[in-house]
PANU-697535 format. One record per residue: x, y, z of N, C-alpha, C in turn. Coordinates in pm, whole numbers, plus 50000, padded with zeros to 5 digits. Example, Ala and Ser with C-alpha at 12.3 -4.5 7.8 and 13.67 -1.06 7.14 Angstrom:
<sites>
((51319, 49431, 50780), (51230, 49550, 50780), (51320, 49670, 50780))
((51285, 49775, 50708), (51367, 49894, 50714), (51290, 50003, 50787))
</sites>
This chain:
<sites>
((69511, 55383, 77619), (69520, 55412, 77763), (69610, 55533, 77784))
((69548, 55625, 77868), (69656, 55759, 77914), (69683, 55710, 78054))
((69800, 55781, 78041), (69862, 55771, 78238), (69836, 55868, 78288))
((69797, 56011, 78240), (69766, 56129, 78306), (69641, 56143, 78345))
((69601, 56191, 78488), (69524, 56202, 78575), (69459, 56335, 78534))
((69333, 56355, 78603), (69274, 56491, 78574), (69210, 56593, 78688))
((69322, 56632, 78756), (69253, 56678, 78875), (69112, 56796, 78891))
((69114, 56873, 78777), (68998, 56943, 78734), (68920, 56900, 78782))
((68856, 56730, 78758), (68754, 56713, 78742), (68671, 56732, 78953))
((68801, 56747, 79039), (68788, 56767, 79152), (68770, 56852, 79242))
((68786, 56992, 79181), (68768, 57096, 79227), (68665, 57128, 79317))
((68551, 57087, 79285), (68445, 57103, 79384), (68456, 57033, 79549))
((68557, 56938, 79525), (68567, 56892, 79676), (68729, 56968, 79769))
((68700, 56943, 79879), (68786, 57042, 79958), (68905, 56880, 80042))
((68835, 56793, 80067), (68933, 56731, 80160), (69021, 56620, 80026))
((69115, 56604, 80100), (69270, 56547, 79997), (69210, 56390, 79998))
((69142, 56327, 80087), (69126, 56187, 80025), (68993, 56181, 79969))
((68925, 56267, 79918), (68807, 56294, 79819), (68824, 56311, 79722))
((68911, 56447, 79658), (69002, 56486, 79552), (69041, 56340, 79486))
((69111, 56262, 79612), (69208, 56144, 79508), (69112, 56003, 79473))
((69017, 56020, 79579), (68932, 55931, 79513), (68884, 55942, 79373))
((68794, 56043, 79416), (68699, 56089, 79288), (68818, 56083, 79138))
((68922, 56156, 79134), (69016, 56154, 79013), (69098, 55979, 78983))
((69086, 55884, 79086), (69103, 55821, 79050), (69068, 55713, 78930))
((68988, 55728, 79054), (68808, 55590, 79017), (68785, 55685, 78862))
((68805, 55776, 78872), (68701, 55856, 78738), (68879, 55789, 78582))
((68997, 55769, 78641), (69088, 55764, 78596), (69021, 55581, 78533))
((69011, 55521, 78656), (68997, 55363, 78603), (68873, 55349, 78529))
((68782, 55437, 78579), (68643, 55428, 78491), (68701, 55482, 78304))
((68733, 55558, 78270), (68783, 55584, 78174), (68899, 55514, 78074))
((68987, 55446, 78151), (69115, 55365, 78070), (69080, 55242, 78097))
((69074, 55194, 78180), (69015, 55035, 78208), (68996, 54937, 78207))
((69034, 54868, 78111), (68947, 54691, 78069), (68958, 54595, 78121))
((68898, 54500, 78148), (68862, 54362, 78135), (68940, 54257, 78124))
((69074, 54233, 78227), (69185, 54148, 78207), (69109, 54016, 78180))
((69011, 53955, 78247), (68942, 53827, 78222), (68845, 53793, 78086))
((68859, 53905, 78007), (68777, 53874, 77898), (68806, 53975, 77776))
((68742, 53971, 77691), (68785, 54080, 77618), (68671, 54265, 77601))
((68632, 54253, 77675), (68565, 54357, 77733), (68663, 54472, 77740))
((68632, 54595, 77658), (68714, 54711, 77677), (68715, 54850, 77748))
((68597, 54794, 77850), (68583, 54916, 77953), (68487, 54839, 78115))
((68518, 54879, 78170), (68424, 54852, 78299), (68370, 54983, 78338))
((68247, 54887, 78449), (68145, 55001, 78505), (68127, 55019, 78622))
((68121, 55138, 78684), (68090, 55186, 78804), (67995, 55164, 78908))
((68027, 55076, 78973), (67910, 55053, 79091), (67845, 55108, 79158))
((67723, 55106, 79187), (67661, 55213, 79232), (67688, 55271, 79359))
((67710, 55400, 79472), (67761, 55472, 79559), (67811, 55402, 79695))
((67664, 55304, 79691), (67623, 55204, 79812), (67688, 55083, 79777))
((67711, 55048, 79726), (67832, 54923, 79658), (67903, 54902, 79757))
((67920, 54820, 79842), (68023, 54790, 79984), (68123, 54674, 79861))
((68232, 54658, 79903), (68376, 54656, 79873), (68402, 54631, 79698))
((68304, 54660, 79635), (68288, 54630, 79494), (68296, 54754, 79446))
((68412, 54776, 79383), (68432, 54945, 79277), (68339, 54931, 79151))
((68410, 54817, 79061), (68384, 54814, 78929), (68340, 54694, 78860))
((68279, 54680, 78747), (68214, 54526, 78765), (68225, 54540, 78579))
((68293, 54422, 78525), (68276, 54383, 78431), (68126, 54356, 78355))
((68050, 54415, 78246), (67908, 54417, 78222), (67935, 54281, 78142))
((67988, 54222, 78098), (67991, 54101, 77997), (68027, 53978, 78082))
((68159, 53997, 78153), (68156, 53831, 78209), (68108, 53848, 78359))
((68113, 53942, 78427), (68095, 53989, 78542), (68171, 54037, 78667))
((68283, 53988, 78646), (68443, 53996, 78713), (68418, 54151, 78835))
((68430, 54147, 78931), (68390, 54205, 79013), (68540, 54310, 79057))
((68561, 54457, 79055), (68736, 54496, 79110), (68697, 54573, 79234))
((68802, 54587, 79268), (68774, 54661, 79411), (68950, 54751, 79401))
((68914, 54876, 79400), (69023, 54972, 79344), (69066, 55004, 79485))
((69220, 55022, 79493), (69295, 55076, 79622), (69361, 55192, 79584))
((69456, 55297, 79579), (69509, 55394, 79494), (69562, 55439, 79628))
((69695, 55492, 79576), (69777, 55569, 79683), (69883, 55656, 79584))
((69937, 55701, 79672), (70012, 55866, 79609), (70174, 55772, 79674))
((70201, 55666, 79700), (70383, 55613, 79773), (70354, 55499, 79668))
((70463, 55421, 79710), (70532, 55311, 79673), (70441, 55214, 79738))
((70392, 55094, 79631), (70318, 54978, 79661), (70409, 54908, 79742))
((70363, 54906, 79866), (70477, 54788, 79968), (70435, 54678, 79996))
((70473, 54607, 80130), (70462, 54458, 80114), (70319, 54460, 80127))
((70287, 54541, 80222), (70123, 54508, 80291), (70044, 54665, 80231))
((69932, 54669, 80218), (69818, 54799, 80190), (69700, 54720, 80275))
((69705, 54847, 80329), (69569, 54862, 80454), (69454, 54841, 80403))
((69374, 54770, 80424), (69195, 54733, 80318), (69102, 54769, 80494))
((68965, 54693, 80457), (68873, 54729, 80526), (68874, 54590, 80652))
((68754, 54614, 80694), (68686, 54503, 80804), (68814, 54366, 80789))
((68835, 54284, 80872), (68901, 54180, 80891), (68797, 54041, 80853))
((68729, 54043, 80941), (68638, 53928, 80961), (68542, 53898, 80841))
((68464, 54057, 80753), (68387, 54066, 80704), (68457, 53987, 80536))
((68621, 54032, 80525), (68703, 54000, 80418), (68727, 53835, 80425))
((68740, 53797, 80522), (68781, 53652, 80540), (68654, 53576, 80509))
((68521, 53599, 80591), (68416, 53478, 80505), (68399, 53518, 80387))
((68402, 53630, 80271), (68416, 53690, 80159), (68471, 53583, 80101))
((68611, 53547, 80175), (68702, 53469, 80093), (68634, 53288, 80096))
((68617, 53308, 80167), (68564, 53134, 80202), (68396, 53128, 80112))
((68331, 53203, 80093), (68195, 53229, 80009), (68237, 53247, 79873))
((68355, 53285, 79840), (68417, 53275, 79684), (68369, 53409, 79664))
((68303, 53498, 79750), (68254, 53605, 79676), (68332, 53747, 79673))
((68453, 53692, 79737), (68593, 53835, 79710), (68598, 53902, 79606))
((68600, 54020, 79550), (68617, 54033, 79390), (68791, 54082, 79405))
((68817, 54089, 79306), (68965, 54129, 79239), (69023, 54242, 79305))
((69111, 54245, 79311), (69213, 54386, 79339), (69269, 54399, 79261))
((69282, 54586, 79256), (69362, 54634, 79161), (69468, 54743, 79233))
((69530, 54738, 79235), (69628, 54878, 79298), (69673, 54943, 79258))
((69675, 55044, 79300), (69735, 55194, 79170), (69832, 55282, 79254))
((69914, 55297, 79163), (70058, 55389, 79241), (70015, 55515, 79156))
((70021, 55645, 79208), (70015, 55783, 79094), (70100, 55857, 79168))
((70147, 55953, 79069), (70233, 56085, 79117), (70165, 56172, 79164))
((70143, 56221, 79238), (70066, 56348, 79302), (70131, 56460, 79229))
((70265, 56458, 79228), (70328, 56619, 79115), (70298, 56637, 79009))
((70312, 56530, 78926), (70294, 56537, 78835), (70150, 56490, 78723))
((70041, 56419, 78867), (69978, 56441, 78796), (69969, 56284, 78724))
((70017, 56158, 78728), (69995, 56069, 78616), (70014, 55915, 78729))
((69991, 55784, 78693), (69962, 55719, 78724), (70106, 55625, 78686))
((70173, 55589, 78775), (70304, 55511, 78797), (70280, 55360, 78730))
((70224, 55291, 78790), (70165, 55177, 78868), (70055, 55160, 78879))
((69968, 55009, 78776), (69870, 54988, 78811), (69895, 54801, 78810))
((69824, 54760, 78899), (69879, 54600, 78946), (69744, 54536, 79009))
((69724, 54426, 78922), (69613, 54338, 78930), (69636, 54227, 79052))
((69558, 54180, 79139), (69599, 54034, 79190), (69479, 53952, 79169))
((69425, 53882, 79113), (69307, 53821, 79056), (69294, 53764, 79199))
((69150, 53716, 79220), (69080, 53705, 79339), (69124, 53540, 79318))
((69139, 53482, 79265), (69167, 53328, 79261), (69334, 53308, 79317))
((69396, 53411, 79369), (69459, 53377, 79447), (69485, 53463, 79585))
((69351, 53517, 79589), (69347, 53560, 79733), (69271, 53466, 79875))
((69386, 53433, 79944), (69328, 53326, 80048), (69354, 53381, 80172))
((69284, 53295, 80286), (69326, 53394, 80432), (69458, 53391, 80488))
((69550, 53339, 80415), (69706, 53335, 80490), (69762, 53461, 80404))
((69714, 53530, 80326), (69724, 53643, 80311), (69678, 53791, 80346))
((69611, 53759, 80420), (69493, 53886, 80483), (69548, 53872, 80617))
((69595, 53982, 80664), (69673, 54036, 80787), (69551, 54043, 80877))
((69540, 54008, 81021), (69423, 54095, 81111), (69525, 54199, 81159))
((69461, 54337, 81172), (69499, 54452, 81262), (69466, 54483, 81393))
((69536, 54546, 81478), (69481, 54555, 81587), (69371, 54612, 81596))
((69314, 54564, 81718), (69179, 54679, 81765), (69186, 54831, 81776))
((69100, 54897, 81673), (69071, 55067, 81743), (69066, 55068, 81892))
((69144, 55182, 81952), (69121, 55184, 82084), (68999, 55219, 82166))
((68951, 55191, 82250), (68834, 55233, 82301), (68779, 55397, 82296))
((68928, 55505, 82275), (68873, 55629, 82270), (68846, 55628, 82117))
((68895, 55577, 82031), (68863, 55566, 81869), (68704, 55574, 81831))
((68602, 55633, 81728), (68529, 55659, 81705), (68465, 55506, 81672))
((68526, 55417, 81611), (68495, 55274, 81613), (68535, 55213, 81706))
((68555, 55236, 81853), (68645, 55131, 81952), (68587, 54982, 81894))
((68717, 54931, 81888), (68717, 54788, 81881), (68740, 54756, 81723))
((68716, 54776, 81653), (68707, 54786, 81487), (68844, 54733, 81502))
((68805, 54568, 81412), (68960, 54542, 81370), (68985, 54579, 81196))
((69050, 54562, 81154), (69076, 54624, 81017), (69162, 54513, 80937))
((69187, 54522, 80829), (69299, 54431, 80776), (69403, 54459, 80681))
((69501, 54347, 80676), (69633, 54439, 80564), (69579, 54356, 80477))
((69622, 54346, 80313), (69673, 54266, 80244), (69787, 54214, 80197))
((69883, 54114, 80212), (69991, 54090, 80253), (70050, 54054, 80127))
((70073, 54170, 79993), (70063, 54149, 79842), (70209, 54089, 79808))
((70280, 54136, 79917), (70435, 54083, 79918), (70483, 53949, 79878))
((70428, 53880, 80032), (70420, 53747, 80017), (70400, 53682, 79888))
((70282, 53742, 79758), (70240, 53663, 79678), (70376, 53642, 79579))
((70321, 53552, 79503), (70474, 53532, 79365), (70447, 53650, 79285))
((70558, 53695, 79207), (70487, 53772, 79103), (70368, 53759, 78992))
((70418, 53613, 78951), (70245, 53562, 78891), (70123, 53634, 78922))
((70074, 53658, 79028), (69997, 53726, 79097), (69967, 53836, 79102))
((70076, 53935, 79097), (70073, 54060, 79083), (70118, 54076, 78937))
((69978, 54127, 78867), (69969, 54173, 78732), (69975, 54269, 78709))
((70076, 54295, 78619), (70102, 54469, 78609), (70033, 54527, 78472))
((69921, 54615, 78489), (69848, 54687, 78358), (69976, 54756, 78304))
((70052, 54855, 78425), (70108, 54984, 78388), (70197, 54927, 78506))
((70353, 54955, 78422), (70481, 54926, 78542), (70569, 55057, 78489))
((70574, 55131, 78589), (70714, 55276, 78567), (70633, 55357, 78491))
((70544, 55364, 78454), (70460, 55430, 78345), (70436, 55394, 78201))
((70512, 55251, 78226), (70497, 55158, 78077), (70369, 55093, 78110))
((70265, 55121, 77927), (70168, 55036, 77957), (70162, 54948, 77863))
((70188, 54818, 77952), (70190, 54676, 77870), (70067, 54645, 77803))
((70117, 54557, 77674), (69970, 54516, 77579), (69885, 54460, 77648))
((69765, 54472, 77613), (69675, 54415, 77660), (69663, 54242, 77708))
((69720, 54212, 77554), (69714, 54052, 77547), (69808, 53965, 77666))
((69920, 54079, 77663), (70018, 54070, 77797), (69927, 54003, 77917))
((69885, 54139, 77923), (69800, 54112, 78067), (69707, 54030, 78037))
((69618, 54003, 77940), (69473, 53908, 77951), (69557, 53725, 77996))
((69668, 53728, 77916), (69774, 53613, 77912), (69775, 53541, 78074))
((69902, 53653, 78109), (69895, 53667, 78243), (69770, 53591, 78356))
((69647, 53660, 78336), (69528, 53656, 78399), (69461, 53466, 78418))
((69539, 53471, 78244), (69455, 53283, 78204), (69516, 53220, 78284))
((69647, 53231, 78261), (69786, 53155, 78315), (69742, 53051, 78425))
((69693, 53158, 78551), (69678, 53047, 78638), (69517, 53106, 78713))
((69409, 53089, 78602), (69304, 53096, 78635), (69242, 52967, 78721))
((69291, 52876, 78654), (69276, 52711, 78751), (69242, 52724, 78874))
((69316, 52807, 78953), (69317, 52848, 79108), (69162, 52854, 79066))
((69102, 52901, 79036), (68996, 52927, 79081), (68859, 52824, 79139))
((68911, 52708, 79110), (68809, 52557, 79123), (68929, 52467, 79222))
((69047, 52547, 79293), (69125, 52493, 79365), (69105, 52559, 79533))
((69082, 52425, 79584), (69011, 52476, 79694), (69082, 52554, 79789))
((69055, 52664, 79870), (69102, 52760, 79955), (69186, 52708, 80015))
((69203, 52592, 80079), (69301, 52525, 80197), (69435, 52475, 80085))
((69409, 52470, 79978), (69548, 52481, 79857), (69599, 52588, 79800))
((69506, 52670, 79811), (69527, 52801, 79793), (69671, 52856, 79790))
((69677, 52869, 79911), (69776, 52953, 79988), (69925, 52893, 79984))
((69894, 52749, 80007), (70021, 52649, 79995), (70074, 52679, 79824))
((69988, 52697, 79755), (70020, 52689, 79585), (70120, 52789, 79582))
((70097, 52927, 79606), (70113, 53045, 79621), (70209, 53045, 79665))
((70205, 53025, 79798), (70357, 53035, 79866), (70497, 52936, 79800))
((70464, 52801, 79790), (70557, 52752, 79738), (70584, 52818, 79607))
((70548, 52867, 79527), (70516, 52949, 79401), (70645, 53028, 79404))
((70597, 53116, 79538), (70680, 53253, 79560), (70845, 53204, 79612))
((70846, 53101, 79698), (71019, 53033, 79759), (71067, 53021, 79536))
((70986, 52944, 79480), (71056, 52914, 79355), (71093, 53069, 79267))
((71038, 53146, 79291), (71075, 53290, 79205), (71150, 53327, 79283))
((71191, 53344, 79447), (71248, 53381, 79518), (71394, 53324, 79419))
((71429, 53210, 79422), (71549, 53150, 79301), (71615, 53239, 79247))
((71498, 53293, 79162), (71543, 53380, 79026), (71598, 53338, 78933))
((71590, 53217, 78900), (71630, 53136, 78808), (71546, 53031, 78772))
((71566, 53044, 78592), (71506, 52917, 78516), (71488, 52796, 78586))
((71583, 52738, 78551), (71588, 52587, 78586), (71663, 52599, 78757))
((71589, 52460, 78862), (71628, 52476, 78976), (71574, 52316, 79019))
((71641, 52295, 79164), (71646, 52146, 79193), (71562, 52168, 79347))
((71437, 52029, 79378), (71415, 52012, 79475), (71483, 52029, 79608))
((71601, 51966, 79580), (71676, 52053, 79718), (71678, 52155, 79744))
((71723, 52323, 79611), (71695, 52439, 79617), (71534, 52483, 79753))
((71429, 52407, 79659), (71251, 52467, 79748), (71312, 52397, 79902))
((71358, 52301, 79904), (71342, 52226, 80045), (71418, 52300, 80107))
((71502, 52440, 80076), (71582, 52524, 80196), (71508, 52648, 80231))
((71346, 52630, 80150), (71255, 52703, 80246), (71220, 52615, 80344))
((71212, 52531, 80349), (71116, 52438, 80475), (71098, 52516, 80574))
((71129, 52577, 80642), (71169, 52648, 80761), (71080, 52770, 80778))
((71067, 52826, 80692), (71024, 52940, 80617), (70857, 52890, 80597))
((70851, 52794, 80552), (70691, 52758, 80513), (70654, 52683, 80622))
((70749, 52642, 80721), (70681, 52554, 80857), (70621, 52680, 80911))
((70698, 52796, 80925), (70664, 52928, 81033), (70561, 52956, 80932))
((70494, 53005, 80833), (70405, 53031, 80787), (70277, 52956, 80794))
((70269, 52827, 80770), (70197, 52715, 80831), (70252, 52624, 80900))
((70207, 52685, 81033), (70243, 52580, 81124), (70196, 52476, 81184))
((70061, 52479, 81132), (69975, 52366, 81168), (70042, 52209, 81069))
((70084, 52240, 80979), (70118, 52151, 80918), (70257, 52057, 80932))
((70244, 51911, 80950), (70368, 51886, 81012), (70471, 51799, 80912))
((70391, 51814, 80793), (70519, 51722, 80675), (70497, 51840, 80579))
((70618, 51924, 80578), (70650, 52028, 80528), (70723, 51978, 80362))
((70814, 51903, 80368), (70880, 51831, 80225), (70744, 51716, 80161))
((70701, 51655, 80190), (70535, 51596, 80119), (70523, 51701, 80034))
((70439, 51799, 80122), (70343, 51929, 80084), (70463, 51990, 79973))
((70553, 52006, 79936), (70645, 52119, 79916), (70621, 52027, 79716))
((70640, 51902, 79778), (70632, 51781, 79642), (70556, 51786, 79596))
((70416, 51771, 79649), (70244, 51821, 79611), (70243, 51924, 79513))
((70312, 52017, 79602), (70269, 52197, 79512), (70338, 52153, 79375))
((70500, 52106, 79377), (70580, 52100, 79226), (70450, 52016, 79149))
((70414, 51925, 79209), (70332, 51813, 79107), (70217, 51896, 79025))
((70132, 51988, 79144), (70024, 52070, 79068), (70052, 52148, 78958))
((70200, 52211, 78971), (70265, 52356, 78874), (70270, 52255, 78781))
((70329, 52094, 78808), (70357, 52058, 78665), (70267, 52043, 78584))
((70159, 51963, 78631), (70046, 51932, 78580), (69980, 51992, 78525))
((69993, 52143, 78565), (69948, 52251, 78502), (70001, 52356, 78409))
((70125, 52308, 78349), (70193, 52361, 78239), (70268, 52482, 78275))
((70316, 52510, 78436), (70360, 52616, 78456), (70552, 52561, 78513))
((70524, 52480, 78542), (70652, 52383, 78559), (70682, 52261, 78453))
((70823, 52228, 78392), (70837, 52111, 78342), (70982, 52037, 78469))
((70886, 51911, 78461), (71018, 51846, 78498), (71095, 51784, 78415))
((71244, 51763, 78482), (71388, 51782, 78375), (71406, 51623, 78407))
((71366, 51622, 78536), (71430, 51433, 78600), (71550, 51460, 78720))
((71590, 51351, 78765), (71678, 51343, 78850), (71645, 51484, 79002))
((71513, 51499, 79023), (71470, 51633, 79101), (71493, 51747, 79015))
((71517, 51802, 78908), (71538, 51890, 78864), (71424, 51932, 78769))
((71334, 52063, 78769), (71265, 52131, 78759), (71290, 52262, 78659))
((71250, 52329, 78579), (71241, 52413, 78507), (71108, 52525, 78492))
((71111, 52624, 78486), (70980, 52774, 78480), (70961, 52789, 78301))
((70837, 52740, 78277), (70830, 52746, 78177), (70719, 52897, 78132))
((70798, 52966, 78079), (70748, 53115, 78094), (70666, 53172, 77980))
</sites>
């Protein structure tokens, strides 16, 4: 894998978010692989392809490339609102990938996976309406709210311009593929409680510690009115699933 970009290959176009497309996509089409399998390149979707960039030819794994020239922040602006949300409920979302690059220099910072098995709608921002003089009046749009997620989630190919082994990342990817046969309305709860426990920053930690989000996960779901239940639920799933051990006496451990 190279981190350097090739703007050459852009010359023929004149406007700045054409240039960065085209050198991107032509960047991921070229270095690339297959976090879900062992596949060592992906392929280019065809022009007309609506929110699908790149598509795994062996298992099928579907990406959808974002790329910016700043700093990956909490939220990145995506497309349609409404059209993304039954996406999510049809299972037919594909993957995100996000890419940080240097414009000076030319090379690629930051590249960060969030596998589609943990993208749910308490993460997808609605935007306001285009204004009526706007060329789309009314067009709502959406964020993705990548912040919120735990780090689990956000898989890093390339961090600072370090590019981690492969096996790193394929690892990563298995870890908590499960989500994926875990239904949408757990989704989000998994996730979030996920993220209060890394919030910690520490190994080992005690039920009382998660229960001083309560507050925090009532305002996030507020439909829900037994906030400590639910909070017990999520530890039980992580355990069950080899990503938590319990110690006893409420006490909990990140088994990494």
């Amino acid at each position: 894998m190279d981190i350097s970009l090739k703007p050459e290959i852009a010359e023929d176009y004149k406007s700045l978010s054409q240039k960065a497309r085209v050198i991107t996509e032509k960047w991921f089409e070229d270095n690339m692989y297959c976090p879900a399998c062992s596949t060592e390149f992906l392929e280019h979707t065809p022009p007309n392809e609506k929110v699908v960039d790149f598509v795994c030819p062996v298992c099928g794994e579907k990406y959808q490339m974002k790329s910016m020239a700043h700093k990956i922040g909490y939220k990145v602006m995506d497309s349609a609102y409404e059209p993304k949300i039954k996406a999510i409920r049809k299972g037919t979302i594909p993957n995100f990938v996000f890419m940080e690059y240097d414009r000076e220099n030319m090379e690629v910072r930051n590249v960060i996976i969030v596998p589609k098995y943990f993208i749910s709608p308490d993460i997808i921002e609605k935007r306001k309406p285009l204004s009526p003089n706007a060329r789309r009046a009314g067009w709502i749009g959406s964020n993705i709210l990548i912040g919120r997620l735990p780090i689990d989630a956000r898989i890093y190919v390339i961090k600072d311009s370090y590019i981690l082994p492969k096996q790193i990342v394929r690892n990563a990817w298995k870890r908590f593929s499960f989500l994926e046969k875990t239904p949408i309305s757990s989704k989000g709860w998994l996730s979030d409680v996920l993220s209060c426990i890394r919030k910690l920053d520490k190994k080992e930690f005690t039920l009382k510690e998660v229960y001083n989000f309560e507050e925090y996960l009532r305002e996030i779901h507020p439909r829900n009115k037994h906030i400590r239940p639910k909070i017990r639920q999520q530890l039980q799933i992580l355990r069950d699933r080899g990503i938590l051990k319990f110690l006893g006496k409420g006490k909990y451990s990140i088994i990494e």
